[in-house]
C-alpha positions, 0 to 999 in steps of 0.5 A: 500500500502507499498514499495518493501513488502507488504502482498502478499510477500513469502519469502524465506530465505537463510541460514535457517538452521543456528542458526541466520537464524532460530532463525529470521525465526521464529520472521518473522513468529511470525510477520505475515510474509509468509515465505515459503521455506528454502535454504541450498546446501546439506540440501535439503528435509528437514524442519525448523518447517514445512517450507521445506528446498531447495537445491537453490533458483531456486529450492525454487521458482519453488516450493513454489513462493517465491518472496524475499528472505533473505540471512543469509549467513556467510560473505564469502559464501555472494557473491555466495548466492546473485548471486544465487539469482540473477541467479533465478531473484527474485524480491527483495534480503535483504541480512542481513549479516554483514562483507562482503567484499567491493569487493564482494558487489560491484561484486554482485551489479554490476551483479544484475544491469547488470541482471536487475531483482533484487532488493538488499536491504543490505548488513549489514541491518536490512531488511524491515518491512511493519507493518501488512503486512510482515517483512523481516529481524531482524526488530522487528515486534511488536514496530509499527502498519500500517500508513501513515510514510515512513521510510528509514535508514541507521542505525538498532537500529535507525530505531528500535527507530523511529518506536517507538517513532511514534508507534501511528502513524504508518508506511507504509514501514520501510527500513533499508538499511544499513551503508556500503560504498557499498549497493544496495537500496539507500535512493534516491531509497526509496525516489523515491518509498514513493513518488509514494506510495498512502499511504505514507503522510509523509517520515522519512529519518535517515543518519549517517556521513561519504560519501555524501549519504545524499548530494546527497538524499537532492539534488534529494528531491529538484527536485523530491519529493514534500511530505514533509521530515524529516531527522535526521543525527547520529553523531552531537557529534562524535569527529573530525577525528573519524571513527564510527562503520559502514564501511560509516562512514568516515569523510574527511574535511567539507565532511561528517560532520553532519553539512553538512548533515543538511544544505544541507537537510534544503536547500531543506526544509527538516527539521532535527532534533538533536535528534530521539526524536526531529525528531519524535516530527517534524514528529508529528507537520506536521501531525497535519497540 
């Protein structure tokens, strides 16, 4: 079992003929992913390295079955492809692009949520990576194996970091979905889907300052999850005042703070390391019960 992706997932992806959208095309594929279909408005009837090329995503999944796609899209031509890809009512949409504009995010999300038949994990994400099964994004695909670790992050390079520090063990589902102040899955979304997962014995939850995010998980895990959770909070040693690299990350106050983070989270017993290293080492001492 797995979250959101698993190996029966065809995926399609958006912006195929792009540089960065071949250039990951190939490093999902490399990793066993099913990838089925390109599209690009215009570019139809082509192919990238025998996948062919559509001109929309209705027309990609009539064709093909694709059920996610992956949007590699340049910020300002985001918007349209997410809602493209709402219009066609697939299942799950990792919209990988960097930059986009709050107002554009919080347009599509509130349309896939009017719709109700999509899925957004993003923007500004890694994507998703069930080992052994399908990798959708830029996660890389060789640094883990299938286990029983569920991973949900709003950082890229920190959930590189933990599926490698745990690689022995193994993951479930990793899902990185993002540091902007608008994304559509949430860590409570995720939460909620590793709780229900047969086959996730352990969760992994990766914050950073800025926003109540973690707040609001911690409050959610008191009342509805009852597998056992370890968190890790980035920016413990961030200056006071001092705005981070993701759009989330804004401190006001007591608000945000890495401190506030951890003691709403051992609240409710979940137990938060200081360090990637520390979290994974906490990880390993409640398996090995």
């Amino acid at each position: 079992m797995a979250i959101f992706l698993d190996k029966n997932s065809k995926i399609l992806v958006q912006g195929m003929t792009g540089s960065e959208g071949t250039k990951h095309t190939r490093r999902m594929i490399a990793s066993g992913t099913k990838v089925v279909a390109g599209v690009t408005p215009g570019k139809g009837g082509q192919e990238v390295d025998g996948i062919p090329v559509f001109n929309s995503v209705g027309e990609a999944m009539a064709a093909t079955g694709a059920n996610v796609s992956v949007v590699f899209v340049p910020p300002k031509f985001a918007k349209a492809a997410v809602i493209e890809a709402i219009d066609a009512a697939i299942p799950l949409c990792v919209v990988i692009t960097e930059g986009i504009p709050v107002h554009d995010t919080a347009a599509f999300f509130q349309y896939s949520e009017n719709k109700g038949t999509t899925r957004i994990v993003g923007p500004n994400c890694p994507g998703l990576n069930s080992p052994e099964q399908s990798n959708a994004g830029i996660i890389p695909g060789d640094i883990t194996k299938k286990g029983r670790i569920g991973l949900v992050s709003k950082s890229g390079t920190l959930t590189y970091q933990m599926m490698f520090e745990l690689r022995d063990l193994g993951f479930s589902t990793c899902v990185g979905i993002g540091g902007d102040p608008i994304i559509g899955t949430t860590h409570i979304d995720c939460l909620a889907a590793f709780q229900a997962d047969p086959d996730t014995d352990v969760i992994v939850m990766i914050g950073e300052i800025g926003g109540d995010a973690e707040e609001r998980a911690a409050a959610y895990i008191k009342d509805n999850v009852t597998k056992p959770v370890v968190g890790y909070v980035a920016g413990f040693t961030a200056p006071e005042g001092k705005t981070m690299g993701h759009a989330g990350a804004i401190v006001s106050g007591s608000s945000g703070t890495a401190a506030a983070k951890q003691e709403a989270l051992e609240a409710v017993g979940v137990r938060v390391g200081k360090t990637p290293s520390e979290t994974a080492r906490l990880v390993r001492e409640l398996i090995s019960k």
